[in-house]
N, C-alpha and C positions, 0 to 999 in steps of 0.2 A: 514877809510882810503881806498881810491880804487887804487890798484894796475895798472899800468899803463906802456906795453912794448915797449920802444922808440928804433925805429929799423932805425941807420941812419950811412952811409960810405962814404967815399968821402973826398977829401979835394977841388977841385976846382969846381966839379959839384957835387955834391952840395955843397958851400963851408962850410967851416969847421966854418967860424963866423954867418955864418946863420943858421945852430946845433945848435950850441950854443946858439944863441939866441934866436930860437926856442920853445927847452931846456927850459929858464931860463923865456920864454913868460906862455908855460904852466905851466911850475910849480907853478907860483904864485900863484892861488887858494887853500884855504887850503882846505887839505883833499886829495889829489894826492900824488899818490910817482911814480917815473917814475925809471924803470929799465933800462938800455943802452944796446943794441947788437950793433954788428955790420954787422951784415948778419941773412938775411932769413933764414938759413941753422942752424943757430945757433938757432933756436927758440927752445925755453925749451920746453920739453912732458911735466911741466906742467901748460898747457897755462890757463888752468882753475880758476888759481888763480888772471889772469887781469881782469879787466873791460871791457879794452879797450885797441888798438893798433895803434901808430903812426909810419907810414912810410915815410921815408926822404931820398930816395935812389936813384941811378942812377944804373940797372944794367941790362945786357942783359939776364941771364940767371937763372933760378929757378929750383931744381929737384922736380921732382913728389910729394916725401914725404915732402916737404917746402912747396909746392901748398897745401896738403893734409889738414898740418896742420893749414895754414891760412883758406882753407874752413871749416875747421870742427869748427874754434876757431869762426868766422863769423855767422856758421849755430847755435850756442849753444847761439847766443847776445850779444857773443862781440863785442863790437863800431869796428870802423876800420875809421881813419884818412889818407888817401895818400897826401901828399905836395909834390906839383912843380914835379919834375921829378919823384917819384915815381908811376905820372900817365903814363910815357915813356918807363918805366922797364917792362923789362920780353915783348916784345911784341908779340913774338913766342907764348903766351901762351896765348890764348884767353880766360879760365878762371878766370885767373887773374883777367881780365879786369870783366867780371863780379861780380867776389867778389867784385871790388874797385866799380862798378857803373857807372865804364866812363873809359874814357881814352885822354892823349894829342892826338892830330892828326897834329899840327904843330905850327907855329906862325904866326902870321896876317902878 
């Protein structure tokens, strides 16, 4: 079983039926279990026991030690998934953008 932390807020951006379904898209595969936060800040010290990380978020702001521990859970092999706005979030913080690998810049 790979353990799996689904990091997703919001109800109109991102909305709440596409969580959901998101949610219910991954899970299918067997052998996942997805855990639900709902904020970066809330990430467990022990990140060690996921596999991997999906982020589903719209937000402007991240503290240092939430940065800390997505780089260090990233630098150890954990997958890292960002959807839709999650590549918008946090743009103050230019490392972010390198743990995720990219970033939104706008819409066509």
């Amino acid at each position: 079983m790979k353990n799996v932390i689904f990091v997703t807020d919001g109800f109109f951006h991102p909305p709440l039926l596409a969580q959901k379904a998101l949610l219910q898209t991954l899970a299918e595969p067997a052998g996942f279990e997805f855990h639900h936060i709902r904020s970066m800040e809330k990430l467990p010290s022990d990140l060690d026991i996921f596999s991997a990380m999906v982020i589903y978020i719209h937000h402007k702001k991240i503290s240092e030690a939430a940065l800390a521990k997505l780089d260090q859970f990233v630098s150890n092999g954990g997958g890292l998934l960002g959807v839709h706005s999650a590549t918008a979030s946090f743009q103050q913080q230019k490392h972010y953008f390198d743990i995720l690998g990219g970033r939104f810049t706008g819409h066509g």
